[in-house]
C-alpha positions as CSV (number, residue, x, y, z in Angstrom):
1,X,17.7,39.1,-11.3
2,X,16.8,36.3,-9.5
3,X,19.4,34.5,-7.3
4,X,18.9,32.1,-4.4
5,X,21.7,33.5,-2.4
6,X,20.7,30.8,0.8
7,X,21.8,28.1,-1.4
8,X,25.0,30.2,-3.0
9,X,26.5,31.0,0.5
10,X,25.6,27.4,2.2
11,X,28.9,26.6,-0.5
12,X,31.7,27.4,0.9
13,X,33.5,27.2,-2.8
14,X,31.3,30.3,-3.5
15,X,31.8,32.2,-0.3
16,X,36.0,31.5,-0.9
17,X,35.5,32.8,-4.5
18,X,33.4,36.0,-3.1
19,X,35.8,36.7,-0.4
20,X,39.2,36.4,-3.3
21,X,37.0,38.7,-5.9
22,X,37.0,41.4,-3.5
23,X,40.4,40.8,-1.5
24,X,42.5,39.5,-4.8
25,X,42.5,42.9,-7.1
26,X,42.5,45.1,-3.9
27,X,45.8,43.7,-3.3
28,X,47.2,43.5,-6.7
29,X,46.5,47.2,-7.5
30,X,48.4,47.5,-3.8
31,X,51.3,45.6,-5.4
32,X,51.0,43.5,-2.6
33,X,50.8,39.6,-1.6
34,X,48.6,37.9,1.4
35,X,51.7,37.8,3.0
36,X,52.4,40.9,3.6
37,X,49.3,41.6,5.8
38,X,50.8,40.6,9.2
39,X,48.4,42.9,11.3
40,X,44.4,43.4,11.6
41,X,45.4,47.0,11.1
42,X,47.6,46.7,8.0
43,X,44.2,44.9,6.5
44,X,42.0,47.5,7.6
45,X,44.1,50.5,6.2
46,X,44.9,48.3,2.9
47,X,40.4,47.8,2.7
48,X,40.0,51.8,3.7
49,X,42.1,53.2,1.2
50,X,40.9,50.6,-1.6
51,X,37.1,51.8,-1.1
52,X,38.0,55.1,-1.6
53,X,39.7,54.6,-4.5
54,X,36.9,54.6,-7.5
55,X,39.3,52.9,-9.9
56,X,40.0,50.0,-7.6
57,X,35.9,50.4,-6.9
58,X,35.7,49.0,-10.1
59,X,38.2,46.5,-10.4
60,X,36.1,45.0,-7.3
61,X,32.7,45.2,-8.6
62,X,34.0,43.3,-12.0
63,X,35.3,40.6,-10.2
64,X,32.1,40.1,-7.7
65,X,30.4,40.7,-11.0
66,X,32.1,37.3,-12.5
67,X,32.1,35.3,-9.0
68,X,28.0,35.7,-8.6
69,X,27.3,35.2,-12.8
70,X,26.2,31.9,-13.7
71,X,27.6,30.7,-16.8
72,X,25.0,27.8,-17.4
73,X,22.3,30.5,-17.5
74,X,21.2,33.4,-19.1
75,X,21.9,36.5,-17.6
76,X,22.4,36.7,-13.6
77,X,19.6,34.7,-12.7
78,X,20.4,31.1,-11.1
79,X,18.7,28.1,-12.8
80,X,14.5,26.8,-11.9
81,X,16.4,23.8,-10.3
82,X,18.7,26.3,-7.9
83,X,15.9,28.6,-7.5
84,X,13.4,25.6,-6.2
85,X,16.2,24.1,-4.1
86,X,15.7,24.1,-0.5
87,X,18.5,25.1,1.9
88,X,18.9,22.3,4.4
């Protein structure tokens, strides 16, 4: 797997899409909506109970899975042109 992360998180399209791959099915197996987290705590307890919960585990690691996979490549690796890129 070869991925040049510098150049993925300098995006900030990627970093959003991260961030909504692990926050968007945490709350949908919550039944829940962005609104309803009003309090730091209410997010923390919502994050806790998710990552002990193997099911929603899953559902999380799918999602990442699709955020970080290229689709004008094989496999996970990023393209010679990405890979070469420098991060400025």
């Amino acid at each position: 797997m070869k991925i040049n992360w510098k150049v993925r998180f300098k995006n900030p399209l990627f970093v959003a899409q991260l961030g909504m791959s692990i926050l968007v099915p945490i709350l949908a197996y919550a039944g829940l909506t962005v609104q309803d987290l009003t309090t730091w705590k209410a997010l923390g307890d919502l994050l806790l109970g998710a990552f002990s919960n193997p099911y929603v585990l899953g559902l999380v690691a799918i999602s990442v899975y699709n955020a970080v996979l290229d689709p004008t490549t094989r496999g996970l690796n990023d393209s010679l042109n990405v890979l070469n890129r420098e991060v400025k």
